[in-house]
N, C-alpha and C positions, 0 to 999 in steps of 0.2 A: 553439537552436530559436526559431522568428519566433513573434510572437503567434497568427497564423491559423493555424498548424500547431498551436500549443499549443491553439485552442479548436477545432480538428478533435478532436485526442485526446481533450479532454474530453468532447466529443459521443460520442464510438465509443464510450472506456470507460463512460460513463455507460447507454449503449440497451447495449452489451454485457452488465454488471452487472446490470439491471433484465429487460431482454428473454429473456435466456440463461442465463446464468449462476445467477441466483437458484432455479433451477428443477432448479438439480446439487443433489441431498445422496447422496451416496456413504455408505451403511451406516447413512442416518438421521443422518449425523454431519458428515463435512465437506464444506461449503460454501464450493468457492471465489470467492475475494473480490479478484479482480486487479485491482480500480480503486487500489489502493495503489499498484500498480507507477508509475503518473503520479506520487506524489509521490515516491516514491524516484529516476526519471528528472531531479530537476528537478540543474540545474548547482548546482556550487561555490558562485559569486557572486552566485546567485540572492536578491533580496532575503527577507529571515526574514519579512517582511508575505505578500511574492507566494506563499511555499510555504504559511502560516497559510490566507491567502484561500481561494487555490486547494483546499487540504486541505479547508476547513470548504464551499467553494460544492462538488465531489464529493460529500462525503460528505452533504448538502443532499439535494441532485437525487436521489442513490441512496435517501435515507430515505424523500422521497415518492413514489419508484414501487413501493418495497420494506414499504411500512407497519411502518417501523421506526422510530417519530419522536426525532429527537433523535442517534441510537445511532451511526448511520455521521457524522456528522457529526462527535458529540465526539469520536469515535476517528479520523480523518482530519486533524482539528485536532490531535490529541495525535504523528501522526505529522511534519502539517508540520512541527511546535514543535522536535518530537529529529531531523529529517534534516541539517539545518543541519548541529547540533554533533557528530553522529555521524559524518558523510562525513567531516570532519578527520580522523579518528581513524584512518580509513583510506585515505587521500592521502600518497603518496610528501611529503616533505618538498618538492623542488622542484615539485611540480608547479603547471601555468601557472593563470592566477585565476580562468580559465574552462574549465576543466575540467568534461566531462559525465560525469556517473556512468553509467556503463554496466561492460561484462565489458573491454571493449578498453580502455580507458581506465585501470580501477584494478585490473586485472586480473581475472580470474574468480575468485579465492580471498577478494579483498577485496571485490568484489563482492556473490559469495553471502553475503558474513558480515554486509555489510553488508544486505543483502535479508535475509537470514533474521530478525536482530532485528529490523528496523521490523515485518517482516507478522507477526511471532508477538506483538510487541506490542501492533500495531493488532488483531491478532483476539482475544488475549486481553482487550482493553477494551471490541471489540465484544460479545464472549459474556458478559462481567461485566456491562455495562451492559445486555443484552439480558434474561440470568436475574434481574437484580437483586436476590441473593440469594447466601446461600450455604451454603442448607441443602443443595444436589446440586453441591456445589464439582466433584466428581472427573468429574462427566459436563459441567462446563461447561470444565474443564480438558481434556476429552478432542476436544470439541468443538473448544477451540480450536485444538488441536497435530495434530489433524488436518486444519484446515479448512487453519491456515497451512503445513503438508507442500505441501497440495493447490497452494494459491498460489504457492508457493514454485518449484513444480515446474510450473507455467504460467509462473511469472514466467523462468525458466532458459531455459525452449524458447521464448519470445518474444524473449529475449534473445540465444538462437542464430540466430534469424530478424535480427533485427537488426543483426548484425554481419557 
């Protein structure tokens, strides 16, 4: 993916997350949060700076239209950090150096597995850092494993769009 492609997405998902999205809470609870899907899209040989950047200017842009200061940001930083070393983990031994993380590519089993960890981490960081707290632990936990279901299950059906 070119540069100008890559700050198309970041424009969409950012007015998508801020515009749209922010204004879902299903049951009071979960909040999908699909501007993650950009960092888990990023390639293999993506440099560890460019996914940090990118992770920390999203999760930026999304704190200021979202009045969440700080919160998407550190948790999008925390995702660039583990996509790197995670995506190994699920990459065929041969596979080529530029390899894109998608369902076609690492299949759809290591795919999901790999999308499920990043978004249940990045949302669990977001709702810890959001309640700041842990006196209502079970409703910030509940929070998050539903918001990241929610994502989870947008991130799948964009993914079927995509391939």
């Amino acid at each position: 993916m070119d540069t100008p492609r890559r700050f198309l997405l970041f424009f969409i998902f950012c007015m998508a997350q801020a515009l749209v999205l922010n204004r879902i809470q299903l049951f009071n609870c979960a909040t999908p949060m699909l501007y993650v899907y950009f960092v888990i899209m990023l390639p293999r040989n993506y440099p560890r700076w460019g996914a940090l950047l990118w992770g920390f200017a999203l999760g930026l842009i999304v704190d200021i239209f979202s009045n969440t200061p700080g919160v998407g940001a550190a948790s999008m930083t925390l995702v660039g950090f583990l996509q790197p070393f995670l995506i190994e983990l699920f990459l065929p031994r041969d596979a080529e150096e530029n390899i894109k993380s998608s369902g076609k590519s690492l299949g759809l089993g290591h795919f999901f597995s790999l999308s499920a960890i990043l978004t249940f981490i990045f949302c669990l960081m977001f709702f810890l850092l959001e309640a700041f707290t842990f006196s209502d632990l079970d409703f910030t936990l509940l929070r998050a494993a539903s918001s990241a279901l929610l994502t989870l299950l947008m991130i799948l059906a964009l993914e079927g769009v995509r391939n």
